[in-house]
C-alpha positions in Angstrom: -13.4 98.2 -209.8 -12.9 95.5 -212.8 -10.5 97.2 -215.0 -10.0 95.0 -218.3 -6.2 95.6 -220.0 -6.1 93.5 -223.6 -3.3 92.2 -224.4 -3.2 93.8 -228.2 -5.1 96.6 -228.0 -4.2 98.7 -231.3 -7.0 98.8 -234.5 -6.1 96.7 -237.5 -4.0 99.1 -240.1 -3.1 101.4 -237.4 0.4 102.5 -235.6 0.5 102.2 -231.6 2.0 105.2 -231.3 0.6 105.3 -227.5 2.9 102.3 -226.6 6.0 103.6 -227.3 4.9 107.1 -225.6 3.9 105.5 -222.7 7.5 103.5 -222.4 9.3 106.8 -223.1 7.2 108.7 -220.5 7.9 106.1 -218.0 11.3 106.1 -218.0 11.8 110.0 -217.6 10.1 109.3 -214.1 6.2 109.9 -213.0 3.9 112.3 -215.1 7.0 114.9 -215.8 5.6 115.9 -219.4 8.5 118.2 -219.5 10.6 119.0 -223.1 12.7 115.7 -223.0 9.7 113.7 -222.9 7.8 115.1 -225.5 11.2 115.3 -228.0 10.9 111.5 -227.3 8.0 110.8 -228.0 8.2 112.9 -231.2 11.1 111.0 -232.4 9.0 108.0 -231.6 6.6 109.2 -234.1 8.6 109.3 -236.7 9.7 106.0 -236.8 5.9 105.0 -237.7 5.5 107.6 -240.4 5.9 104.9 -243.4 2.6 103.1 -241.6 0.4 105.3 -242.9 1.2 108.8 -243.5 -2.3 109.3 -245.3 -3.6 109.1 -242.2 -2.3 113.0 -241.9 -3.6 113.7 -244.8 -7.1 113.0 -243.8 -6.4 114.5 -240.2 -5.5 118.0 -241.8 -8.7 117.8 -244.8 -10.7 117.8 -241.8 -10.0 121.5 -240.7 -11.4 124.0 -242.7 -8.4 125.7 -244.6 -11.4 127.5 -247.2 -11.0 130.8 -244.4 -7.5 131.2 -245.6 -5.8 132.3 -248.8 -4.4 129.7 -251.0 -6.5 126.8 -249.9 -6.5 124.6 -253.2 -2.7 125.3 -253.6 -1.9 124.6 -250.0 -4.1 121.3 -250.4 -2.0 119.9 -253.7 1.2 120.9 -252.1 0.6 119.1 -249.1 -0.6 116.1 -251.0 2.2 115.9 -253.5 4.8 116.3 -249.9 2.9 113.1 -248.6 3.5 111.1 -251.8 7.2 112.2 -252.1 7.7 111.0 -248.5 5.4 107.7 -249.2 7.8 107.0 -252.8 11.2 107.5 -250.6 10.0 105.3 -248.3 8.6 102.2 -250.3 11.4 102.6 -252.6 13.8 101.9 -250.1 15.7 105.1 -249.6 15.0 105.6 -246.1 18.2 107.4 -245.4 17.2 110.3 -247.7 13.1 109.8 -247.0 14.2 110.0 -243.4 15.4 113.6 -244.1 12.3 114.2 -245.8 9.9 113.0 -242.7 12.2 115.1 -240.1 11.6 118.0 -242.5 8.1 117.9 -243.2 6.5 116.0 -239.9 8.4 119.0 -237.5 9.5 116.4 -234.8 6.3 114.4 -234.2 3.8 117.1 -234.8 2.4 115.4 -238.3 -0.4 117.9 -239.2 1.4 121.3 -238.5 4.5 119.5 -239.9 2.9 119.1 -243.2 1.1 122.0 -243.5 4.6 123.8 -243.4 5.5 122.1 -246.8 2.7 124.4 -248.4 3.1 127.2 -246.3 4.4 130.7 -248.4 7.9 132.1 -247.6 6.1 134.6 -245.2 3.9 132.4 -242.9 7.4 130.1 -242.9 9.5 133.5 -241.3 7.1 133.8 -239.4 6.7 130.7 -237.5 10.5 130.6 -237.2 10.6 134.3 -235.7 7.8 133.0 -233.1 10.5 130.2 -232.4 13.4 132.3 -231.8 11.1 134.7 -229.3 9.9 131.0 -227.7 13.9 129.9 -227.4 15.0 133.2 -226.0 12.2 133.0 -223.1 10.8 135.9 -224.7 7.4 134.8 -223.9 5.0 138.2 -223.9 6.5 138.9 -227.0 6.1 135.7 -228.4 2.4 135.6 -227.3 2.2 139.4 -229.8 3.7 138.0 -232.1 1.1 134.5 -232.3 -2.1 137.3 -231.9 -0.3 139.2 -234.8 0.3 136.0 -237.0 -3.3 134.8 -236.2 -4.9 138.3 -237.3 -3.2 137.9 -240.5 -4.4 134.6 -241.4 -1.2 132.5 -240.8 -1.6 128.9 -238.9 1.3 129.2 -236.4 3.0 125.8 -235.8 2.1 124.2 -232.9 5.7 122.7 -231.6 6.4 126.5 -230.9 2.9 127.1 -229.4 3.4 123.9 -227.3 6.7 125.6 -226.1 5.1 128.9 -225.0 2.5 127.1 -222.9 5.2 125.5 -221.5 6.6 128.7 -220.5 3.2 130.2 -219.5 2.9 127.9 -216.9 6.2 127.2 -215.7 5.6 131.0 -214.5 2.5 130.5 -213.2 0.6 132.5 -215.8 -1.8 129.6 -216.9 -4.8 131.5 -217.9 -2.1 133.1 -220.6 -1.2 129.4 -221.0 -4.9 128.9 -222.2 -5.1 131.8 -224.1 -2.3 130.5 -226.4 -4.5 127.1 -226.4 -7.6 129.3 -228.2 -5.7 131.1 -229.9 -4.3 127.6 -232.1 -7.8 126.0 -232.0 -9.1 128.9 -233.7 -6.1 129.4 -235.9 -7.0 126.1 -237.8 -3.8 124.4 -236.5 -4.5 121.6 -234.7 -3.3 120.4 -231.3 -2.0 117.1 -230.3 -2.2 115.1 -226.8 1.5 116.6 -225.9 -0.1 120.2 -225.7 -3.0 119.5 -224.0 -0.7 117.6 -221.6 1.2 120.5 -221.4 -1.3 122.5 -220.5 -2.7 120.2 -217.9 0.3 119.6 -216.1 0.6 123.2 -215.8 -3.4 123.4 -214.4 -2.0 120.8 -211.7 1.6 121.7 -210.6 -0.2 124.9 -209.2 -3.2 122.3 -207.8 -5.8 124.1 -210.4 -7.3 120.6 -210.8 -10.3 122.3 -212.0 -9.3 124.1 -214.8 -7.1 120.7 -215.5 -10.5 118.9 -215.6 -12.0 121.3 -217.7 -9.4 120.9 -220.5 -9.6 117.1 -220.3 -13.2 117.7 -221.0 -12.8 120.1 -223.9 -9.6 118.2 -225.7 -10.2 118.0 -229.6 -8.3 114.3 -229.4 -8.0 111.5 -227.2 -6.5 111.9 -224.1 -3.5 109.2 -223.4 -2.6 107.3 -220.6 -0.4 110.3 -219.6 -2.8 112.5 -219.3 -5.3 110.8 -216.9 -2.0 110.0 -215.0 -0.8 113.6 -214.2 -4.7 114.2 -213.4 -4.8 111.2 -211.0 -1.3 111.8 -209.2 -3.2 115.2 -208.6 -6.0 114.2 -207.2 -4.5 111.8 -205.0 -2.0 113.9 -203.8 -4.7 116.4 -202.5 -6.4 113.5 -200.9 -9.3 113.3 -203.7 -9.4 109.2 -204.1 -13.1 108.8 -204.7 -13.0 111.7 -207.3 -9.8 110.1 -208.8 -11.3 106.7 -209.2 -14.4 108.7 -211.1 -12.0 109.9 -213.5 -10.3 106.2 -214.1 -14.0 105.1 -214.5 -14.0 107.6 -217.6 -10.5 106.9 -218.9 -11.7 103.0 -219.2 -14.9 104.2 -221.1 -13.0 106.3 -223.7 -10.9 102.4 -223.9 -7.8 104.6 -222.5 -6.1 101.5 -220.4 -4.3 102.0 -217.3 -0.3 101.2 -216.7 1.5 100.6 -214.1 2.1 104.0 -213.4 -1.5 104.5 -212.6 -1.9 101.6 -210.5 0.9 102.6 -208.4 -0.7 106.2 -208.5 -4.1 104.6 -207.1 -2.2 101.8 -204.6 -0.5 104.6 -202.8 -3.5 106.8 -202.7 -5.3 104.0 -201.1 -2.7 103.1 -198.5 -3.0 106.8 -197.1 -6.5 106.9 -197.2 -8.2 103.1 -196.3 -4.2 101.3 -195.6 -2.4 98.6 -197.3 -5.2 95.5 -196.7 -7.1 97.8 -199.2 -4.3 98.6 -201.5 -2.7 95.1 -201.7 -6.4 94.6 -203.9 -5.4 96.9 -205.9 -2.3 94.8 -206.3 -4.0 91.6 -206.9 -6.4 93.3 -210.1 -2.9 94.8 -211.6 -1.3 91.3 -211.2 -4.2 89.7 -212.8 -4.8 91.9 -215.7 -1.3 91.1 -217.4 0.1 95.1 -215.9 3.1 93.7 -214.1 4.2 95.9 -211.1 7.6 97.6 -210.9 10.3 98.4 -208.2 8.4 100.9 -207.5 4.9 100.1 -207.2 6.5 97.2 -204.5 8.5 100.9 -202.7 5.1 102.3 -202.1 3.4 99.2 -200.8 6.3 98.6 -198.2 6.5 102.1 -197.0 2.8 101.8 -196.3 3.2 98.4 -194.5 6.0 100.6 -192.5 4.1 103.3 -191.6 1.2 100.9 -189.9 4.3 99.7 -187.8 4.7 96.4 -189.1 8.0 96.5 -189.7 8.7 92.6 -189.6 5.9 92.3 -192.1 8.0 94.7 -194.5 11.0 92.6 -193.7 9.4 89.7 -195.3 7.9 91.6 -198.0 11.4 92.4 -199.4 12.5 89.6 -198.6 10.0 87.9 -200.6 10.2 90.5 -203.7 12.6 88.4 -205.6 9.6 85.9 -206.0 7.6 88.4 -207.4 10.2 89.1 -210.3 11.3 92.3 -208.9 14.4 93.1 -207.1 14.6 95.1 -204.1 16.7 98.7 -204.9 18.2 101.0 -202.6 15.1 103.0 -202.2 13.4 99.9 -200.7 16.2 99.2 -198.3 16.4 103.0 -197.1 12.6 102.6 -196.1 13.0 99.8 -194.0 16.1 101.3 -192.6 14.8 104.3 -191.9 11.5 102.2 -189.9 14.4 100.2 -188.2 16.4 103.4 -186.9 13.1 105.0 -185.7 12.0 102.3 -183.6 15.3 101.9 -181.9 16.7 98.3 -184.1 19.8 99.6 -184.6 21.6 96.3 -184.8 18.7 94.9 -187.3 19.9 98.0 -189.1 23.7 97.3 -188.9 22.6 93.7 -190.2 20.4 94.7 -193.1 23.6 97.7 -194.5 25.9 94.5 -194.2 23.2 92.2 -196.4 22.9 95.2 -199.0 26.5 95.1 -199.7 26.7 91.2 -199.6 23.4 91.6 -202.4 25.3 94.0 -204.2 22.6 96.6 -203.7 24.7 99.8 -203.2 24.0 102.4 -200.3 23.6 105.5 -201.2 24.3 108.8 -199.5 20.6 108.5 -197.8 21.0 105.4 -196.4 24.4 106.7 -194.6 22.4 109.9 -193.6 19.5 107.8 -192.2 22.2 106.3 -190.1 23.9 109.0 -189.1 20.8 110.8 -187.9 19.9 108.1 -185.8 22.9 107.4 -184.1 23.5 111.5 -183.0 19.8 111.3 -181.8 21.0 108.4 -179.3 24.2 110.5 -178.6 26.6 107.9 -180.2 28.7 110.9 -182.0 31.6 108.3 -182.1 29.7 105.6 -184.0 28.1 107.9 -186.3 31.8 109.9 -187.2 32.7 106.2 -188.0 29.8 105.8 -190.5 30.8 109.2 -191.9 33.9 108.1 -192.6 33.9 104.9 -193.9 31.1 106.6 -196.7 34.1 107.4 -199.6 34.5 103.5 -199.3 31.2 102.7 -200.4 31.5 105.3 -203.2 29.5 108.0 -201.7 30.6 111.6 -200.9 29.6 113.2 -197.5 26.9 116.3 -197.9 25.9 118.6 -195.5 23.0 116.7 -194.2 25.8 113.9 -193.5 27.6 116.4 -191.2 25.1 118.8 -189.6 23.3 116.0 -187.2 27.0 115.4 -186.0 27.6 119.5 -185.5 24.7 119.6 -183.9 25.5 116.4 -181.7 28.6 118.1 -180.8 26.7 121.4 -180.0 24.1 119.4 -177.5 26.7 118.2 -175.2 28.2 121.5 -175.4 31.4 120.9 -176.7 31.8 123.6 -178.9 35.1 123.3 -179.9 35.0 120.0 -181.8 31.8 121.5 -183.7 33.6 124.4 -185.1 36.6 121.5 -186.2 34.5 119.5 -187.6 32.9 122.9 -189.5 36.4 123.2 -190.6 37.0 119.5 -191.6 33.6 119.7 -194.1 34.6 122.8 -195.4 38.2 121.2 -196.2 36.7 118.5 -198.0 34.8 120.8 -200.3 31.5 120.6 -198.5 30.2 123.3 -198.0 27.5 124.1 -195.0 24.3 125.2 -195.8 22.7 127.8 -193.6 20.7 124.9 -191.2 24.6 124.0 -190.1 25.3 127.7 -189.4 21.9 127.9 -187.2 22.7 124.9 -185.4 26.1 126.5 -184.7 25.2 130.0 -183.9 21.9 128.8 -181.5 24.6 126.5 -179.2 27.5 129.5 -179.3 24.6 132.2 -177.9 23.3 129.3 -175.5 26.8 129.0 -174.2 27.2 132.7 -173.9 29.6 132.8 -176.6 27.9 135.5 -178.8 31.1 137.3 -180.0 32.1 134.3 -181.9 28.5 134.3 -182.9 28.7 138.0 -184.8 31.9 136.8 -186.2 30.5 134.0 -187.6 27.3 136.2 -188.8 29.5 138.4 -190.7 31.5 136.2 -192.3 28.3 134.5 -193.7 28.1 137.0 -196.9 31.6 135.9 -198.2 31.0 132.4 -197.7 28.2 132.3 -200.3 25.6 131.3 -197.7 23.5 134.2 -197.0 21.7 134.6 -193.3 18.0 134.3 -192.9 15.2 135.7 -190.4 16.1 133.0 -187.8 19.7 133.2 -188.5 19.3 137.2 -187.2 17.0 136.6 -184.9 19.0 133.7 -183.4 22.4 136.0 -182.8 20.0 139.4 -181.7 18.4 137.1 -178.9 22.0 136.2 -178.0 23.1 139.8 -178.0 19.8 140.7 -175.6 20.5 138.1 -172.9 24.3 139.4 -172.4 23.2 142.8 -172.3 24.8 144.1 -175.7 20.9 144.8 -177.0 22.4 148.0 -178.6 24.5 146.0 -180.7 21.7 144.2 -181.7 19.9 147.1 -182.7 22.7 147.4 -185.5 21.8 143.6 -186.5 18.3 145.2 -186.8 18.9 147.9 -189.2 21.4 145.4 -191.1 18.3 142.7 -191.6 16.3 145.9 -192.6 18.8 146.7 -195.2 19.0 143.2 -196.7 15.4 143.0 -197.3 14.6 141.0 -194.4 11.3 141.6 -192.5 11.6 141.3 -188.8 9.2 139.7 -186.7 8.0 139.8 -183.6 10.5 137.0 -182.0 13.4 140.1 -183.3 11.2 142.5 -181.3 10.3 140.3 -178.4 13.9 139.5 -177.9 15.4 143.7 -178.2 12.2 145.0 -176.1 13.3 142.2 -173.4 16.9 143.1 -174.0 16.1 146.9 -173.3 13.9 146.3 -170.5 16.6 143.8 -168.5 19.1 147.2 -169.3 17.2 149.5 -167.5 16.4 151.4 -171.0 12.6 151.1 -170.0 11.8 154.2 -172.1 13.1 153.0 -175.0 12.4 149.6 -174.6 8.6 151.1 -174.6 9.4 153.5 -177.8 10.3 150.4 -179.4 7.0 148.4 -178.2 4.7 150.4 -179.6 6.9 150.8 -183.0 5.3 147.3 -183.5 2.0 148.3 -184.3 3.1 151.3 -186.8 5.1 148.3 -188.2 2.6 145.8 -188.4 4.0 143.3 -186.3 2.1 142.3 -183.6 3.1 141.6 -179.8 2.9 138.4 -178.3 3.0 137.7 -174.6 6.3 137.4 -174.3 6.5 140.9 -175.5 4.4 142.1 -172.8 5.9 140.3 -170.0 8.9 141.6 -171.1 8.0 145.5 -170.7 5.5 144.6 -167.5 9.1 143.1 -166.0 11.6 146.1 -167.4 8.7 148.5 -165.6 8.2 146.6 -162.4 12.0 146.4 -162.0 12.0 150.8 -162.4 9.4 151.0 -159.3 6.8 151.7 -162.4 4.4 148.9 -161.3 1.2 151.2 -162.1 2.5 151.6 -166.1 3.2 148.0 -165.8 -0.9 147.5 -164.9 -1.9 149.8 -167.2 0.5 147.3 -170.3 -1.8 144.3 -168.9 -5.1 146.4 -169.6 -3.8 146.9 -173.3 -2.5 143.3 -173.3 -6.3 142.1 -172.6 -7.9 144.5 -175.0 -6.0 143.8 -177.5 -7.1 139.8 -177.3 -3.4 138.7 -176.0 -4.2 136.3 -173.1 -1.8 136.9 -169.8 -0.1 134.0 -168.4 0.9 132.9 -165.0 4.4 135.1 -165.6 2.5 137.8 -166.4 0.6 137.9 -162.9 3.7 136.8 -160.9 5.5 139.5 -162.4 3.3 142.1 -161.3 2.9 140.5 -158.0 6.7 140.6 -157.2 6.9 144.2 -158.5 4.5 145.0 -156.0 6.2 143.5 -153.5 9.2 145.1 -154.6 7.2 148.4 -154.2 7.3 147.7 -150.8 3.9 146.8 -150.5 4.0 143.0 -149.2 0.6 142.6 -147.6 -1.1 144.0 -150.8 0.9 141.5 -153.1 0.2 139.0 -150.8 -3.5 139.3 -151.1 -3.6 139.5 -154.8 -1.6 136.7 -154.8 -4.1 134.8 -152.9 -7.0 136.1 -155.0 -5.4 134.8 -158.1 -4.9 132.0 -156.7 -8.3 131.1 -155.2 -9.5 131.6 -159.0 -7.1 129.4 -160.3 -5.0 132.0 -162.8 -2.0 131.2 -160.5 -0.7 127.5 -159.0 -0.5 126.8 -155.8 3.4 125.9 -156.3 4.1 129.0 -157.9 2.2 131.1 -155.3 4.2 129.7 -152.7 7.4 130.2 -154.6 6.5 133.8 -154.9 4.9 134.1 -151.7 9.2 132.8 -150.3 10.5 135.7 -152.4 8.4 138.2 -150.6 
């Protein structure tokens, strides 16, 4: 698509306000139209006030202030404000007209700003008691409050308004978000760009695109280049490109120019969806339209050249960068890094760290963890410990996703005992671990059979600010079921119950199999059909663990009539659920008839050859 981007586009006698929003916008990071943004871009307004404030004035004549009391005073206050502000101004006392603009322009918001000048003492408590509510997060209150002020023919100001969208749909109420919206339209105040924004971010953090479209559609002023941008990053995140490039086609009819942020937006949609040749297009029409690309337009195109697995094409792309105008940052190296480590060019990677710090391009704690990660994969604990601790030297502190692929290098070889040192080690240098370390650590104590230290471990978990989850539990009751301590996981059961925490049906599978191994059949039964009461359903291993627990009690006729329910109930056996009915058969002392089954299943293919004949050695 030709996109045309002049190099001055602003209307003779007119501010660019949009400019200076835009540069404000894009240094708080992609499409965040959060509250620092839009104080900046307030205080950017203000700047331009002495332009042409009768611009306002015009603006606010346009609403219809005849429904409301007061009209013709409310008009020549508001003039004479705009004339006192205009006389500071030209007369050179900006210091004090400066005062005067902050005062009557409400941070940005120059048509509610004004109107307050000419607002009675009444409508002016109560636009300030709808702040306070707004401040305080009092938000169903506040919302009252702006029906209330509304009813009684006050024009609430719309910074506060703004605010309690804001809230709305930070919370996820956005249809109460909208209702605020209505409520101002009717009100006679009148919206800017930064609430619809609002609003519209809100629509598309929760991926109500839609409804985001819908207000883009309706908006009473021009949409900005931030607000096509938080519609497009939405779209192109939920894999939408041809509808996202329908909506760029509008935004360049409305004369609404693209920056870079949208071009990177649209260069690493198309990567995902038709690759980099496509994308680097893209590139070429941004380049040649005067919109220069950043740091991180250049990130996005490497880690797509990456992904395609042409890693010594990214290589030269960086290394080519500085040609382009654009250094290379951190972010780009850890890419490339990370592309290196995962296709086993460790020393490439070794050499690339050692050409960052000779740049002067600082690693950061991700590019140690990206090497760190690798090098336990491979099993070089002692090479990655030395990474670790050579980190403080490069300015960056160790975090728990520095330490746990070691723990958990140490736990895979089994050597248990320099895991829980090094566990003390990060603790000792005021890292503490999060609960994916204590997983790691409690799956390789159960594996090695030492559960005890397991439970310890468990309840210690509570005062160490790090509280368990479903797989922590379920981790340390499967541990307790394989030794034969399924009773003390019964307690664990009850103490996940108390907590809040719903067990599922790995808990059950893993006590059921527990009980059944114990000889506690009846119970392990009383607690298999618990499950459905509960509504957790059984899986296979479920059932092979109660067919098992049966055959083992001489009960191989119960144990048939489990694989009858298993079937009914749409859970398909698998060969351990036949073998184990064979061999309890056998077990029955009835050879020949497990013998023939066995054959039978086989013939149909339900069990291998290889396991028949291991079965067929057992009996």
């Amino acid at each position: 698509m030709d996109i045309i981007v002049p190099a001055n586009h602003a209307h003779e006698g007119f501010c660019s306000f949009q400019h200076f929003t835009r540069e404000s916008c894009r240094n708080t990071g992609p499409f965040s139209v959060g509250a620092g943004d839009m104080a900046r871009a307030r205080a950017i307004r203000k700047v331009h006030v002495g332009c042409k404030v009768s611009f306002s004035v015009q603006s606010a004549d346009s609403v219809d202030f005849k429904k409301h009391k007061g009209f013709q005073k409310q008009r020549q206050n508001r003039v004479f404000a705009i004339s006192k502000v205009e006389t500071l101004s030209f007369n050179g006392k900006m210091k004090h007209g400066e005062a005067v603009v902050q005062g009557h322009l409400n941070n940005g918001h120059i048509s509610s700003g004004m109107e307050n000048s000419s607002l009675n003492f009444e409508d002016f408590e109560s636009n300030n008691h709808l702040r306070r509510l707004v401040r305080n997060g009092e938000l169903e209150e506040g919302f009252k409050f702006l029906e209330s002020m509304v009813y009684h023919g006050d024009i609430p100001d719309i910074i506060p308004c703004t605010s309690l969208i804001r809230g709305f749909c930070k919370v996820g109420k956005t249809r109460k978000a909208t209702r605020v919206m209505e409520i101002v339209e009717d009100s006679g105040a009148v919206p800017d760009v930064i609430t619809y924004n609002v609003l519209i971010s809100g629509y598309c953090r929760l991926g109500e695109i839609d409804n985001a479209l819908q207000v883009l559609e309706r908006m009473s002023v021009a949409p900005d280049v931030v607000t096509y941008n938080t519609i497009l990053r939405t779209l192109c995140d939920s894999g939408k490109l041809n509808l996202a490039m329908e909506v760029l086609h509008k935004q360049l009819e409305k004369e609404c120019y693209p920056d870079v942020i949208t071009y990177t937006i649209l260069i690493e949609a198309t990567c995902k969806e038709s690759g980099v040749g496509q994308a680097m297009k893209f590139l070429d029409e941004m380049r040649n339209k005067g919109c220069i690309p950043d740091v991180v337009t250049y990130n996005v195109l490497v880690n797509g050249i990456c992904k395609e697995g042409r890693l010594d094409e990214a290589i030269k792309f960086l290394n080519d960068m500085p040609s382009y105008g654009c250094q290379p940052n951190v972010i780009t190296h850890n890419i490339i890094l990370r592309s290196m480590c995962s296709t086993g060019r460790w020393m490439d990677a070794e050499r690339l760290l050692a050409e960052m710090v000779r740049k002067g391009c600082s690693p950061s704690v991700v590019t140690f963890n990206i090497l760190i990660n690798f090098l336990c994969r491979k099993g070089l604990l002692g090479r990655a410990i030395d990474i670790l601790e050579k980190m403080p030297k490069h300015g960056c502190t160790p975090n728990s996703l520095s330490y746990n692929p070691v723990l958990h290098g140490f736990c895979k070889e089994k050597k248990m005992d320099r895991a829980i040192e090094y566990l003390e080690i990060m603790v000792s240098r005021g890292c503490y671990p999060d609960i994916v370390t204590y997983n790691t650590l409690l799956t390789a104590l159960c594996k090695d059979g030492k559960v005890d230290v397991a439970v310890e471990i468990l309840n210690q978990l509570s005062n160490k600010h790090c509280s368990p989850v479903l797989i922590t539990y379920n981790t340390v009751i499967d541990g307790l079921s394989k030794v034969g301590k399924t009773e003390q996981g019964m307690k664990l059961l009850e103490e996940m119950r108390t907590k809040g925490l719903k067990p599922d049906t790995i808990t059950y599978s893993s006590l059921v199999g527990g009980l059944s191994r114990e000889g506690k059949v009846d119970e392990a039964i009383k607690l298999f059909h618990d499950l459905e009461r509960l509504g957790v359903r059984p899986n296979v291993i479920t059932y092979n663990s109660i067919m098992l627990g049966l055959c083992k009690a001489r009960q191989t006729y119960r144990a048939i009539d489990i694989l009858a329910d298993m079937v009914t109930r749409g859970c398909k056996p698998t060969e351990a659920t036949y073998t184990i009915l064979i061999e309890g058969i056998a077990y029955e002392g009835l050879a020949k008839e497990a013998l023939d089954l066995l054959n039978q299943l086989c013939s149909r293919g339900v069990v291998k050859k290889s396991s028949a004949e291991q079965v067929a050695v057992k009996m």
